[in-house]
C-alpha positions, -999 to 999 in steps of 0.1 A, spaced: -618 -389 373 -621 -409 342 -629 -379 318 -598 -358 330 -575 -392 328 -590 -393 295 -581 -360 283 -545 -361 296 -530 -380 267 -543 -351 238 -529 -322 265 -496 -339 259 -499 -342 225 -512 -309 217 -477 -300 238 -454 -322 219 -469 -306 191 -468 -272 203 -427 -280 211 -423 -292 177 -441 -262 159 -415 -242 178 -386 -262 171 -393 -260 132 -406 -217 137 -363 -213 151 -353 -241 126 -368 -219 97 -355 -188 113 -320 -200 113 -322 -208 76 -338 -178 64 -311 -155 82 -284 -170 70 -299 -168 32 -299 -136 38 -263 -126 49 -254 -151 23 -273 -130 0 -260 -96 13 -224 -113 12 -227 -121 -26 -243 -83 -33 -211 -70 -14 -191 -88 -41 -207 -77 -67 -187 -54 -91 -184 -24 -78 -155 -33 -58 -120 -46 -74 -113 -86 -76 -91 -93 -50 -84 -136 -58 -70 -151 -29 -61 -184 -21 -55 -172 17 -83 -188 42 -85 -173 64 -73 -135 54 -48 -121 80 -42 -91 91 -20 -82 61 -55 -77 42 -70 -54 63 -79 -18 60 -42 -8 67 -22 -35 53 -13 -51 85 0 -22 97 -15 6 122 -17 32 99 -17 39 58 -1 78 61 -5 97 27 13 131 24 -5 155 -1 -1 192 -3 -33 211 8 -38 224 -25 -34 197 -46 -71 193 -45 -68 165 -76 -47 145 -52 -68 149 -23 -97 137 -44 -76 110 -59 -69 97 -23 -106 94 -14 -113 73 -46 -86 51 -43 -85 43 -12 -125 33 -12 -117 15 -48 -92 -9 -27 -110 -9 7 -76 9 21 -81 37 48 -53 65 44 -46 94 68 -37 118 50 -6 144 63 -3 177 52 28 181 24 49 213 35 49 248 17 88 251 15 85 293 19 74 283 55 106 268 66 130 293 77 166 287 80 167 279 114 143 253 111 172 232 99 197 212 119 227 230 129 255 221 99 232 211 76 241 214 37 227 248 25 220 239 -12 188 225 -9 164 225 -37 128 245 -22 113 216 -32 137 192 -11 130 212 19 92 205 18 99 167 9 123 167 41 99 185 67 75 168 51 86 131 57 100 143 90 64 150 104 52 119 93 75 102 112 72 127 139 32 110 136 44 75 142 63 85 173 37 105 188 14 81 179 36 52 189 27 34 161 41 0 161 44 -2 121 28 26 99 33 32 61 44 63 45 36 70 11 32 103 -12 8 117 -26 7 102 -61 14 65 -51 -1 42 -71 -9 6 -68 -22 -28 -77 -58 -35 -74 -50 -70 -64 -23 -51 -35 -39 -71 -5 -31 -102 -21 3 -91 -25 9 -79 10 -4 -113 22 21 -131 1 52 -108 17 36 -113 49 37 -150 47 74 -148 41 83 -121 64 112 -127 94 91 -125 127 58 -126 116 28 -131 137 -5 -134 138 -11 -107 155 20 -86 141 16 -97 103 53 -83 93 71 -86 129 87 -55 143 123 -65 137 132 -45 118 131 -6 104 123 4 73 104 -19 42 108 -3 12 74 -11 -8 79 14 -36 108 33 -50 124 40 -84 162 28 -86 182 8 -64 218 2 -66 230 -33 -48 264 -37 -66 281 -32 -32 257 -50 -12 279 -79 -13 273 -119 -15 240 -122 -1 208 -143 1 172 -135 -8 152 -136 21 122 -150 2 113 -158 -31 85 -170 -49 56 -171 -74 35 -140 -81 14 -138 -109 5 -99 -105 47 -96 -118 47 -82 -152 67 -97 -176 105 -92 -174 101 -77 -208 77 -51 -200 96 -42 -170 129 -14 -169 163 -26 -170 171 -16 -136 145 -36 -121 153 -67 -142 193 -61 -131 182 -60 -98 164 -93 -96 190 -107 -120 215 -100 -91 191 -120 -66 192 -149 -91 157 -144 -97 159 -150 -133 120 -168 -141 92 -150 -150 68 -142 -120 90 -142 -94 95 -117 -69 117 -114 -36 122 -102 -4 155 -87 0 179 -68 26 179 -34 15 206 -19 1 203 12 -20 172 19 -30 160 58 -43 128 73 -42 104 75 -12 72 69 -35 64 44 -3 77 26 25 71 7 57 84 15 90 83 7 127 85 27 157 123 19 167 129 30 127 104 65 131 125 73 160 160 70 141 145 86 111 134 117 130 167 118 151 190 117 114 167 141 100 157 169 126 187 167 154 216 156 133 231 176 103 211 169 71 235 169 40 211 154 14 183 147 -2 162 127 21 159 99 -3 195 96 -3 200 97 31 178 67 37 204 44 17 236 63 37 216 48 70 216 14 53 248 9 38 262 22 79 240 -6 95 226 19 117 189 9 101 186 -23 90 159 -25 62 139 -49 38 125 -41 1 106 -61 -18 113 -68 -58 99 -57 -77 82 -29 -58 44 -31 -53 37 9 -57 53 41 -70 47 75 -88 17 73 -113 28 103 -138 12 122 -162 42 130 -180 43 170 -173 50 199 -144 18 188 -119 37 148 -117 65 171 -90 62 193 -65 104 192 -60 112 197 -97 85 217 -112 103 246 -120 124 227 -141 95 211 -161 70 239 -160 27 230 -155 23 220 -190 22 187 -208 60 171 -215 70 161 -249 85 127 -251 113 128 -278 97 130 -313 62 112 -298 27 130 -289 27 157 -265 4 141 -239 -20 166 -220 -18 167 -183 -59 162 -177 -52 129 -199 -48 95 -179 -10 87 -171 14 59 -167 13 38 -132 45 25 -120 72 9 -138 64 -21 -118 24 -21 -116 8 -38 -142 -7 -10 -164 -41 -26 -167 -42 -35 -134 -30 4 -118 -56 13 -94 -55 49 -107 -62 37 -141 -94 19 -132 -110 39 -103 -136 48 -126 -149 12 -133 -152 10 -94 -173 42 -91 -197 33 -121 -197 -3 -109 -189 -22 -142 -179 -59 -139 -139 -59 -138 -135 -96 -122 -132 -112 -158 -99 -87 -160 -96 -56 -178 -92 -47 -210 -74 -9 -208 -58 3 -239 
């Protein structure tokens, strides 16, 4: 009895010790794993993928895959194989996942295709925008997608573009955290090429603020600095959040379901008597949309200044390379110009081949 008392208190040691060993063996384990997503978290970020500086902690749902919205639609003609290609590289370059919708061969529409009355002097090209578009939106409905955007096929952006739809999100009448942009509303014009709001009457910005991704006012086209001159957005860096009034081009926009089903009933069951892009800014100005744009626009066309930059005009301009007045004749293989209102160092287009050889571009680049 007094050898086994005896030997009790180094069994209870040895188990305390035992206990302990164990304790420090998942202690050690802890630490080591979470090295080692650190680790893999700071290879992720490595160049290879574009800087995208935030000051948003948490991100929302505005920097997502999509935007903040359900879907990212791109329509690209099935044999503009460059676009196509373009689109996959892009897209991975900004961590953006596009669905891309078939553009429309305009010799496949036949007449009765068209709503009955409908204006009969229709470029070819304007037909294949307008079915286009149309099945797009027809997507959205189908789909009842609760927001989706719709952009063409040589939309161009803003490397930093998360950042910038986390800023209009912030801003943005309804938002929640679940619905980054709200749904009260129809269309959000994110990138066109004019806009006309002389008869939009006294109003309001809805937002304004800061952004430093704005180019400079000089570097900018007059019609974009009239425009923000008109919302009293006179400093450098700023940009707004407007009611939209007359803007042109459908280089890329937001819209909601209640807003796909409008579209779809103007442009399929009613009488079509223009260009879609004008028709847009006719459902404006009659209230029967109500719509937002954002100043200056965050995408548009990227162009390479010859035939291949339209698919509506290219008759007019032929497939080769444009002359520009007296200047150099610039090939249509050479890199082209990003949007008026994208920073030209900063045009994802310009730099997607940075992001497929992985050179460091977080110190800013330096594109000539």
């Amino acid at each position: 009895m007094l050898a086994f008392a005896q030997e009790k208190p180094s069994l209870r040691l040895l188990s305390q010790s035992s206990f302990q060993i164990r304790i420090l063996t998942f202690l050690f384990a802890g630490l080591t794993a979470t090295f080692l997503l650190a680790s893999l978290h700071h290879v992720a970020q490595r160049p290879g993928t574009f800087p995208v500086p935030s000051s948003h902690t948490p991100p929302s749902a505005a920097s997502n895959a999509t935007l903040g919205f359900q879907k990212i639609i791109m329509i690209v003609m099935p044999h503009r194989s460059i676009q196509l290609d373009y689109a996959s590289l892009i897209s991975g370059a900004s961590s953006l996942q596009l669905t891309i919708e078939d553009g429309v061969d305009p010799s496949t529409i036949v007449p009765q295709a068209l709503p009955p009355g409908s204006w009969s002097g229709y470029k070819s090209g304007e037909l294949g925008c307008w079915r286009a578009h149309a099945n797009a939106l027809r997507r959205v409905v189908d789909e009842r997608l609760e927001t989706a955007v719709i952009m063409e096929g040589d939309n161009d952006w803003d490397v930093r573009v998360k950042d910038q739809m986390e800023m209009i999100s912030e801003r943005f009448p309804g938002r929640t955290e679940e619905k980054p942009y709200g749904t009260g509303w129809d269309m959000l014009f994110l990138g066109h090429c004019l806009t006309d709001n002389n008869k939009a009457g006294s109003r309001e910005p809805i937002a304004m603020w800061k952004d430093e991704t704005v180019k400079d006012r000089a570097e900018m086209d007059d019609w974009i600095n009239n425009d923000l001159d008109y919302w009293n957005a006179t400093e450098e860096k700023t940009r707004i959040l407007i009611p939209s009034w007359g803007p042109v081009c459908l280089s890329s926009y937001a819209i909601t379901l209640a807003g796909a089903r409008k579209l779809l009933y103007e442009m399929s069951i009613n009488a079509l008597n223009e260009p879609i892009d004008l028709l847009y800014p006719r459902l404006l100005h009659s209230g029967r949309i109500k719509g937002y744009q954002v100043m200056p626009p965050i995408m548009g066309q990227y162009k390479t200044k010859s035939g291949r930059d339209s698919d509506i005009h290219k008759d007019e301009m032929g497939e080769g390379p444009v002359r520009e007045g007296a200047g150099v004749v610039r090939s249509s293989l050479d890199q082209g110009d990003p949007p008026n209102a994208v920073m030209r160092e900063w045009s994802v287009r310009r730099r997607v081949g940075e992001w497929v050889y992985g050179e460091d571009v977080e110190k800013g680049p330096e594109v000539q």
